[in-house]
C-alpha positions in Angstrom: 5.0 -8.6 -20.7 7.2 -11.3 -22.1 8.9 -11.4 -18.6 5.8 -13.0 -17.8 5.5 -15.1 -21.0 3.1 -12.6 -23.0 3.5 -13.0 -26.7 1.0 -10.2 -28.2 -0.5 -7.5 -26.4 -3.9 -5.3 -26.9 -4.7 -1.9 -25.3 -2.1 0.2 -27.0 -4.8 2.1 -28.6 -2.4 4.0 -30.7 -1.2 3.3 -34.5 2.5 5.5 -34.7 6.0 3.4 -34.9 7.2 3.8 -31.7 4.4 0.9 -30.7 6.3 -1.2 -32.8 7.1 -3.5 -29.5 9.2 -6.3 -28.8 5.9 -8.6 -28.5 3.1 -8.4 -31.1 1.0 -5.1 -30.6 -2.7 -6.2 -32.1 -4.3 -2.9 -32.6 -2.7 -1.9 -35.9 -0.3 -3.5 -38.2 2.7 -3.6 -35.9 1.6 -6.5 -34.7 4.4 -8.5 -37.0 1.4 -9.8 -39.5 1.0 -6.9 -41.3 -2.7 -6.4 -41.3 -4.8 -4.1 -39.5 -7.8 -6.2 -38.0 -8.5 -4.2 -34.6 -10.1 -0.8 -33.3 -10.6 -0.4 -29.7 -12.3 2.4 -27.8 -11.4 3.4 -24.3 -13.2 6.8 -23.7 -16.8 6.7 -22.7 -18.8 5.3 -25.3 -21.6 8.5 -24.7 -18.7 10.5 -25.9 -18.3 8.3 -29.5 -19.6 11.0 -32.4 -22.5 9.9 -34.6 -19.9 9.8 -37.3 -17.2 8.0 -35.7 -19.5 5.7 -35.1 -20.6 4.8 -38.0 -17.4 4.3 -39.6 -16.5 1.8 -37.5 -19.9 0.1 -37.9 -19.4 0.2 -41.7 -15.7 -1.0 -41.4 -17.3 -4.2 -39.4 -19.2 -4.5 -41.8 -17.3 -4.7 -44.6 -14.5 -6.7 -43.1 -11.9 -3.8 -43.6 -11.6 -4.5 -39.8 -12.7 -7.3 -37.9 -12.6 -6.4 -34.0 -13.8 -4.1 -32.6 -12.7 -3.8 -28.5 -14.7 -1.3 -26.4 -14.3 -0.6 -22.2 -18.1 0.2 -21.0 -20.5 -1.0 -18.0 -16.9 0.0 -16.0 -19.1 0.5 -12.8 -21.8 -1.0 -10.7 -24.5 1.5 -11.0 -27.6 1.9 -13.5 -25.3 4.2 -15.6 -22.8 2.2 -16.1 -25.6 -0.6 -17.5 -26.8 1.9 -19.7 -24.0 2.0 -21.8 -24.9 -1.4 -23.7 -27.6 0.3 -25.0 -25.8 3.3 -25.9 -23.3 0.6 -27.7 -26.2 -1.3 -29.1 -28.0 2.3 -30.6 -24.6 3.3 -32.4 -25.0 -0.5 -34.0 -21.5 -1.3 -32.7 -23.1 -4.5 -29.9 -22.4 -7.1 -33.3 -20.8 -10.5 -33.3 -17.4 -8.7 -33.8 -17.6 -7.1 -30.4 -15.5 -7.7 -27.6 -16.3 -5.9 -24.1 -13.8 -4.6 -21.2 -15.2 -4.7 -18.1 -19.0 -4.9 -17.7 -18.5 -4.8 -13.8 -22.1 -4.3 -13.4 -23.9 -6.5 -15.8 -27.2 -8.8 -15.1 -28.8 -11.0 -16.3 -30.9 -8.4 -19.0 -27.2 -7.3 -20.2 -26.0 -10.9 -21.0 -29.1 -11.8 -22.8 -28.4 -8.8 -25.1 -24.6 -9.9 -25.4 -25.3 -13.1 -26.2 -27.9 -12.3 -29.1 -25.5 -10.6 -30.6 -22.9 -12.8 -30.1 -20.3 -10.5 -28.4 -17.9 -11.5 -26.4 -16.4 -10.0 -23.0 -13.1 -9.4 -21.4 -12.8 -9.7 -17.8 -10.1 -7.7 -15.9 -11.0 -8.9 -12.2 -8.0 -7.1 -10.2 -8.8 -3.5 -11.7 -12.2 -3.9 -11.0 -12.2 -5.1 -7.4 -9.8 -2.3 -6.8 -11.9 0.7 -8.3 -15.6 -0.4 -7.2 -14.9 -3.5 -4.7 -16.8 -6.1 -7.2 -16.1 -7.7 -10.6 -18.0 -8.6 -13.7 -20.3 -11.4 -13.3 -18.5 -13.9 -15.3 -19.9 -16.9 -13.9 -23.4 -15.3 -15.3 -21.8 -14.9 -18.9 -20.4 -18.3 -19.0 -23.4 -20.3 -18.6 -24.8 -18.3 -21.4 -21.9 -19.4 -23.8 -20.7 -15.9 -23.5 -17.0 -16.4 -24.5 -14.5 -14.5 -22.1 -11.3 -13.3 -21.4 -8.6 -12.5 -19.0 -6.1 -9.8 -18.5 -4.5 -6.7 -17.1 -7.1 -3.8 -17.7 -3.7 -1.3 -16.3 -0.9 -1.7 -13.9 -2.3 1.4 -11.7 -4.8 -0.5 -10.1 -4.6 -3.9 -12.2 -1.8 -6.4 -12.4 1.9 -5.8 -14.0 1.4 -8.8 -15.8 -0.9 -11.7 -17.3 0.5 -14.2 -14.5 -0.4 -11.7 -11.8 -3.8 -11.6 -12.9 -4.4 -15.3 -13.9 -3.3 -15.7 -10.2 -5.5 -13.1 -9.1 -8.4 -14.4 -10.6 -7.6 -18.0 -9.7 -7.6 -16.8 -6.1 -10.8 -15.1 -6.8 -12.5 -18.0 -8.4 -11.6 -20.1 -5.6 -12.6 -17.9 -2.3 -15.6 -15.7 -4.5 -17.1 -18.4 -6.7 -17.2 -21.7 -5.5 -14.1 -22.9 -8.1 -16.7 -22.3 -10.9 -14.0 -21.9 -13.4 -11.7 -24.4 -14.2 -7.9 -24.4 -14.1 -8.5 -25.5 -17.9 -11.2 -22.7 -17.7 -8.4 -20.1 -17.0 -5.8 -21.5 -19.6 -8.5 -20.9 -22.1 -9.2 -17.3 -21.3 -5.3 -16.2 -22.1 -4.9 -18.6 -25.1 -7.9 -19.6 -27.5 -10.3 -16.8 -26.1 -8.5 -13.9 -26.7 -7.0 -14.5 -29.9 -10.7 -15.0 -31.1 -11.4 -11.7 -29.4 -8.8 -9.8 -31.5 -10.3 -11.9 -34.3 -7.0 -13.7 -35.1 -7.5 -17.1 -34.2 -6.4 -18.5 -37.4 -3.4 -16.9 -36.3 -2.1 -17.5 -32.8 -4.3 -18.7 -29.5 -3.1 -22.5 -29.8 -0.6 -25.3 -30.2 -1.8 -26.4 -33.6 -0.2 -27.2 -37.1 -0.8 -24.1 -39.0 -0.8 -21.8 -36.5 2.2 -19.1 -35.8 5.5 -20.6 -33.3 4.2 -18.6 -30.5 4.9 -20.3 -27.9 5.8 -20.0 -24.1 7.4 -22.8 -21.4 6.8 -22.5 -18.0 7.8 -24.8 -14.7 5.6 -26.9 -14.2 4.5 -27.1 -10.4 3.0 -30.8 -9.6 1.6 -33.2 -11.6 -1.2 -31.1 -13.8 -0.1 -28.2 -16.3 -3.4 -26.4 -16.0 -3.1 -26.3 -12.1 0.5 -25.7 -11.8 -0.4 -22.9 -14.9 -2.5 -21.2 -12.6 0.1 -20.1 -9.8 3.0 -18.9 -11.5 5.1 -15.9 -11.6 7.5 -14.1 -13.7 10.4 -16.2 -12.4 8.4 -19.4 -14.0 8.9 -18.9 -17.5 11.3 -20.9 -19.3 11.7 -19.9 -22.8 9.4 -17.7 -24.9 9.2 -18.1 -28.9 7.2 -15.6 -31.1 7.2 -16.5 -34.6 9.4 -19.6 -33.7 12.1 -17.1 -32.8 13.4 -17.8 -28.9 13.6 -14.3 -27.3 13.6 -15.1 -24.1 14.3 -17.8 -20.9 16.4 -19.5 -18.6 20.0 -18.3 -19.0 21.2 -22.0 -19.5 18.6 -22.6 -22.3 19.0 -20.2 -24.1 22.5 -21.1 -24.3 22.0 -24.0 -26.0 19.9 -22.6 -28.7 21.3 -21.1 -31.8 20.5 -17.3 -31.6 22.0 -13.8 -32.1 25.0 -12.8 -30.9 23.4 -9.7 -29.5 21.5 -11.5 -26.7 22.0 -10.1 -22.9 21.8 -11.2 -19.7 18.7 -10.4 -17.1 17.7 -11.7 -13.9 14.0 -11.7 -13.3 13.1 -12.9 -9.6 16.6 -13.5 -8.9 16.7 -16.1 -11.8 19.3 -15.7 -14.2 17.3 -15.2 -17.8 18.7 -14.2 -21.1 16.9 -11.4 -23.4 17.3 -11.1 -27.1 15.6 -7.9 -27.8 18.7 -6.7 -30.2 18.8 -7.9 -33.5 21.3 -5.8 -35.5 24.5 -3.5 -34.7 22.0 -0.8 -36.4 21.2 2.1 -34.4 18.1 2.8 -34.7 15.2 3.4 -31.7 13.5 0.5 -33.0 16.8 -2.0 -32.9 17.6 -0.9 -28.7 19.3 -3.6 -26.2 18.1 -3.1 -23.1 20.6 -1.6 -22.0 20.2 1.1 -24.1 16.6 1.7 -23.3 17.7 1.8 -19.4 20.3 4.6 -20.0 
């Protein structure tokens, strides 16, 4: 992920040490803040017990966590629909909501997302892949439906957030009439999804107050939101989380004061620098690369 210029990832599901990853994992405390604001649910929602359900409901509710990240609607058929009501009858459809995939969703689904002031996250590649059409998010956004963007997985998804900006960008272009723009598309990896994970007083923009992370790409042309839309692992240039440079062009890097423990990598035949070491410790959490290849 930070190949491609990802500083925090969501999807991990899990909350034991080893997910304590090189980028910021935002579904439990690992994620280098040290507070637990997300739950997420990937199994089918029909399959949620009574009880579990209501204590994430009453953790929503009283702000002992604040997201709330659900797949359903991961189809095209009536079924699939069906399970925003399910979502809404276990009184987890609230303002803290965010939903993956909604492939099939109409115009009666949006309305209900909307009232409740949920928010969805659209993973187009996955979902052309699986059921050969993606969510309507044309549809949401003219409600005000705030979405997203990224890999749902890499088996039928993308490897990485470029591949599937690209993706989409391709799709918006040839499927829907350039609905979205470039600026669009920026949005839905930045601002969007950190509001998602409900930490945008955290990360999601370039803004006093808000945590150094922060990732340089090549630009392509004379607009950074076009040339944004069409790059590749190869592209990025440096990549900062917490103001700490971790990763970039070989030459770069050089030039910035950083551990000694740094080591080289070529990504697309680029010659890049990784500083995933931080210590001579030992320890599985404290690997070079290297190490985690052998």
């Amino acid at each position: 992920h930070i190949f491609a210029g990802a500083t925090s990832v969501q999807g991990s599901s899990y909350t034991n040490g080893c997910l304590d990853g090189f980028v910021r994992n935002m579904d439990n405390d690992y994620n280098g803040f040290g507070v637990h604001r997300v739950v997420d649910r990937v199994p089918k929602i029909n399959n949620l017990s009574a009880t579990d359900a209501q204590e994430i409901a009453n953790d929503l509710q009283s702000g002992a966590i604040k997201a709330f990240v659900v797949h359903i609607g991961e189809g095209i058929d009536d079924s699939s629909r069906a399970e925003l009501d399910t979502l809404a009858s276990k009184r987890l459809l609230t303002n803290q909501t965010s939903i993956i995939h909604g492939t099939g969703f109409q115009d009666a689904q949006w309305d209900k997302i909307k009232a409740a002031g949920a928010r969805m996250i659209w993973s187009p590649k996955s979902n052309v892949s699986l059921y050969g059409a993606t969510t309507d998010t044309v549809g949401a956004w003219k409600k005000d439906i705030p979405v997203s963007l990224g890999p749902d997985w890499s088996i039928s998804g993308s490897r990485n957030i470029l591949d599937e900006v690209r993706y989409a960008a391709a799709l918006n272009r040839d499927k829907l009439n350039s609905f979205f723009t470039s600026q669009d598309l920026v949005k839905m990896v930045t601002e969007n999804p950190a509001a998602a994970l409900s930490f945008d007083d955290l990360i999601g923009k370039l803004a006093e107050g808000y945590t150094a992370d922060v990732s340089v790409f090549k630009r392509r042309g004379t607009d950074a939101y076009a040339s944004f839309i069409d790059l590749s692992a190869g592209d990025v240039a440096l990549v900062f989380i917490d103001g700490t440079p971790l990763h970039g062009r070989r030459d770069w890097m050089d030039a910035i004061p950083k551990p000694d423990l740094c080591e080289p990598v070529d990504i697309c035949g680029i010659p890049k620098t990784l500083s995933l070491k931080t210590s001579d410790s030992g320890s599985k959490h404290n690997q070079s690369l290297q190490d985690i290849v052998s």
